[in-house]
N, C-alpha and C positions, 0 to 999 in steps of 0.2 A: 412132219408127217405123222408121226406116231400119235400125236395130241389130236387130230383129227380122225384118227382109229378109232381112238380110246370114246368121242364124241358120239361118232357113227353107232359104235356099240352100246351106246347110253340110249343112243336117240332111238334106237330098233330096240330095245327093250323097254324104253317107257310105252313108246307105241303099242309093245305087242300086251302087255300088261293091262294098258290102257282099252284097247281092244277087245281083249276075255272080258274082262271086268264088266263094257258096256254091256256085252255077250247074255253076262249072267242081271246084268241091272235092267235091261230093256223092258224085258218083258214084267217085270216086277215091280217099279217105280217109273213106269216112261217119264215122266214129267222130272227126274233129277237127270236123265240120261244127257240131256241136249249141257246141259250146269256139266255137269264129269269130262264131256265131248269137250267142250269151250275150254275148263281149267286143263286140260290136258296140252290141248293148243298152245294156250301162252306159255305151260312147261318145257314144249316142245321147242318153242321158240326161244323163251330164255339158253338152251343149249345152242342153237346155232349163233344168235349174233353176234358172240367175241369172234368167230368163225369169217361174217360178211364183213365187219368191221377193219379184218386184216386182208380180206381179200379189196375192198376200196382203198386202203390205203397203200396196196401196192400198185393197185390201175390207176392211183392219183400219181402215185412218183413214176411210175413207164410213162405216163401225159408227160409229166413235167420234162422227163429224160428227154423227149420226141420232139420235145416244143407245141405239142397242143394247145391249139386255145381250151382253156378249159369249160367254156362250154358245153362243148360237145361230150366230154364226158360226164356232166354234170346232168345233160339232160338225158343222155341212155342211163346214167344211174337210176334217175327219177322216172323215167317209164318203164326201167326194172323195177320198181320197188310198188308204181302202181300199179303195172301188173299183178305181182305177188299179192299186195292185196288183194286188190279188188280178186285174183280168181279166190280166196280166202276167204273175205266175205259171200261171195257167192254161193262156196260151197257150203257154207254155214246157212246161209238160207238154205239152201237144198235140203239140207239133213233137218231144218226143222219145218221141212214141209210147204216153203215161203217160196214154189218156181216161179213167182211173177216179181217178188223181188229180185231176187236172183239174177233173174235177165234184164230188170232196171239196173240194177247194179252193173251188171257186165257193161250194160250201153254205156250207161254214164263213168265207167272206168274207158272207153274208147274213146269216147270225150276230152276225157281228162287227158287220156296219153297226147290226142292231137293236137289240144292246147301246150303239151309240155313241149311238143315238138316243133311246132311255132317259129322261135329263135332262132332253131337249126336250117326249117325249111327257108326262112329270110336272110339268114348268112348265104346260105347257097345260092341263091336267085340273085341277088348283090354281088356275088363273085360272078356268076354267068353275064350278067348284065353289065359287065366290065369289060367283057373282052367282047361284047357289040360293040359294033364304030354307033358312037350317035351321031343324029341328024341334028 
Protein backbone atom coordinates (compact mmCIF):
# COMPACT_ATOMS: atom_id res chain seq x y z
CA UNK A 1 0.00 0.00 0.00
CA UNK A 2 2.61 2.49 0.76
CA UNK A 3 4.20 2.13 -2.85
CA UNK A 4 0.79 3.27 -4.13
CA UNK A 5 0.97 6.47 -1.67
CA UNK A 6 4.32 7.28 -2.69
CA UNK A 7 2.74 6.96 -6.74
CA UNK A 8 -0.51 8.91 -5.81
CA UNK A 9 1.93 11.79 -4.53
CA UNK A 10 4.04 11.62 -7.64
CA UNK A 11 1.13 11.49 -9.80
CA UNK A 12 -0.75 14.79 -8.02
CA UNK A 13 2.47 16.63 -8.21
CA UNK A 14 3.39 16.07 -11.87
CA UNK A 15 -0.10 17.09 -12.67
CA UNK A 16 -0.18 20.02 -10.60
CA UNK A 17 3.23 21.22 -12.01
CA UNK A 18 2.19 20.27 -15.27
CA UNK A 19 -0.94 22.47 -14.80
CA UNK A 20 0.89 25.95 -13.60
CA UNK A 21 3.27 25.43 -16.25
CA UNK A 22 0.34 25.25 -18.97
CA UNK A 23 -0.98 28.21 -16.91
CA UNK A 24 1.88 30.29 -17.54
CA UNK A 25 2.68 28.66 -21.33
CA UNK A 26 -0.79 29.09 -22.77
CA UNK A 27 -1.11 32.32 -23.26
CA UNK A 28 2.55 32.82 -24.59
CA UNK A 29 3.30 29.94 -27.02
CA UNK A 30 -0.39 28.26 -27.54
CA UNK A 31 0.85 26.27 -30.10
CA UNK A 32 3.74 24.21 -27.69
CA UNK A 33 0.73 24.07 -25.07
CA UNK A 34 -1.34 21.01 -26.62
CA UNK A 35 3.03 19.18 -27.25
CA UNK A 36 3.56 19.88 -22.94
CA UNK A 37 -0.47 18.67 -22.37
CA UNK A 38 0.33 15.25 -24.47
CA UNK A 39 4.10 14.73 -23.00
CA UNK A 40 2.61 15.16 -19.56
CA UNK A 41 0.04 12.52 -20.32
CA UNK A 42 2.17 9.71 -21.21
CA UNK A 43 4.43 10.97 -17.99
CA UNK A 44 1.46 10.51 -16.19
CA UNK A 45 0.85 7.28 -17.59
CA UNK A 46 4.26 5.84 -17.48
CA UNK A 47 3.52 6.17 -13.33
CA UNK A 48 0.47 4.21 -13.24
CA UNK A 49 0.95 1.19 -15.26
CA UNK A 50 3.27 -1.01 -13.07
CA UNK A 51 0.13 0.00 -10.69
CA UNK A 52 -2.92 -1.66 -13.51
CA UNK A 53 -0.47 -4.27 -14.40
CA UNK A 54 -0.55 -5.76 -10.72
CA UNK A 55 -3.94 -4.96 -10.28
CA UNK A 56 -4.93 -7.68 -13.73
CA UNK A 57 -2.69 -9.97 -12.47
CA UNK A 58 -4.50 -10.28 -9.29
CA UNK A 59 -8.22 -10.27 -11.12
CA UNK A 60 -6.39 -13.09 -13.45
CA UNK A 61 -5.45 -15.33 -10.34
CA UNK A 62 -9.20 -14.56 -8.23
CA UNK A 63 -10.66 -15.94 -12.08
CA UNK A 64 -8.51 -18.66 -11.90
CA UNK A 65 -9.20 -19.33 -8.00
CA UNK A 66 -13.25 -19.19 -9.01
CA UNK A 67 -12.81 -21.25 -11.94
CA UNK A 68 -13.77 -18.56 -14.49
CA UNK A 69 -13.75 -19.05 -17.86
CA UNK A 70 -11.55 -16.51 -18.75
CA UNK A 71 -13.28 -14.91 -21.08
CA UNK A 72 -15.18 -13.14 -19.37
CA UNK A 73 -12.50 -11.44 -17.67
CA UNK A 74 -10.53 -10.93 -20.57
CA UNK A 75 -13.29 -9.03 -22.24
CA UNK A 76 -14.33 -6.63 -19.22
CA UNK A 77 -10.40 -5.97 -19.10
CA UNK A 78 -10.71 -5.01 -22.86
CA UNK A 79 -13.79 -2.57 -22.60
CA UNK A 80 -11.89 -1.22 -19.56
CA UNK A 81 -8.95 -0.38 -21.32
CA UNK A 82 -11.11 0.90 -24.50
CA UNK A 83 -12.98 2.87 -22.37
CA UNK A 84 -9.99 4.50 -20.94
CA UNK A 85 -8.86 5.17 -24.05
CA UNK A 86 -11.03 6.27 -26.12
CA UNK A 87 -12.55 8.80 -23.12
CA UNK A 88 -8.36 9.95 -23.56
CA UNK A 89 -8.31 10.40 -26.74
CA UNK A 90 -11.36 12.36 -26.70
CA UNK A 91 -10.42 14.47 -24.31
CA UNK A 92 -7.41 15.28 -26.21
CA UNK A 93 -9.52 16.26 -29.05
CA UNK A 94 -11.30 18.52 -26.85
CA UNK A 95 -8.49 20.50 -25.46
CA UNK A 96 -7.16 20.95 -28.92
CA UNK A 97 -10.40 22.20 -30.10
CA UNK A 98 -11.37 18.98 -32.35
CA UNK A 99 -15.49 18.40 -30.70
CA UNK A 100 -16.38 16.71 -33.78
CA UNK A 101 -13.55 14.30 -33.50
CA UNK A 102 -14.03 14.00 -30.21
CA UNK A 103 -17.60 12.49 -30.45
CA UNK A 104 -16.36 10.41 -33.60
CA UNK A 105 -14.19 8.99 -31.38
CA UNK A 106 -16.43 8.44 -28.51
CA UNK A 107 -19.09 6.69 -31.07
CA UNK A 108 -16.52 4.60 -32.57
CA UNK A 109 -15.06 3.74 -29.00
CA UNK A 110 -18.94 2.42 -28.30
CA UNK A 111 -18.47 0.41 -31.16
CA UNK A 112 -15.64 -1.06 -30.38
CA UNK A 113 -16.67 -1.81 -26.71
CA UNK A 114 -20.00 -3.76 -28.39
CA UNK A 115 -17.88 -5.69 -30.64
CA UNK A 116 -15.59 -6.76 -27.59
CA UNK A 117 -18.64 -7.77 -25.93
CA UNK A 118 -19.87 -9.94 -28.57
CA UNK A 119 -18.21 -13.37 -27.21
CA UNK A 120 -19.76 -12.60 -23.96
CA UNK A 121 -23.25 -11.78 -25.18
CA UNK A 122 -23.19 -15.40 -27.34
CA UNK A 123 -21.81 -17.46 -24.37
CA UNK A 124 -24.86 -16.28 -22.56
CA UNK A 125 -27.70 -16.78 -25.14
CA UNK A 126 -26.09 -20.45 -25.72
CA UNK A 127 -26.29 -20.99 -22.09
CA UNK A 128 -30.03 -19.66 -22.06
CA UNK A 129 -30.94 -21.56 -25.13
CA UNK A 130 -29.88 -24.66 -23.30
CA UNK A 131 -32.23 -24.88 -20.74
CA UNK A 132 -35.26 -24.43 -23.66
CA UNK A 133 -36.73 -27.87 -24.46
CA UNK A 134 -36.20 -27.96 -28.27
CA UNK A 135 -38.64 -28.79 -30.79
Amino acid sequence: MGGSRVVAVQLVGVAVLVTVLLAFLRPLRPELSLGTGLAAALVVALFFLPQVGQVVRLLESLATQAGLDPLYLRTILKIIGIAYLVGFASQLSRDAGERALAETVEFAGKALILVAALPVFYAVLSSLLSFMPHR
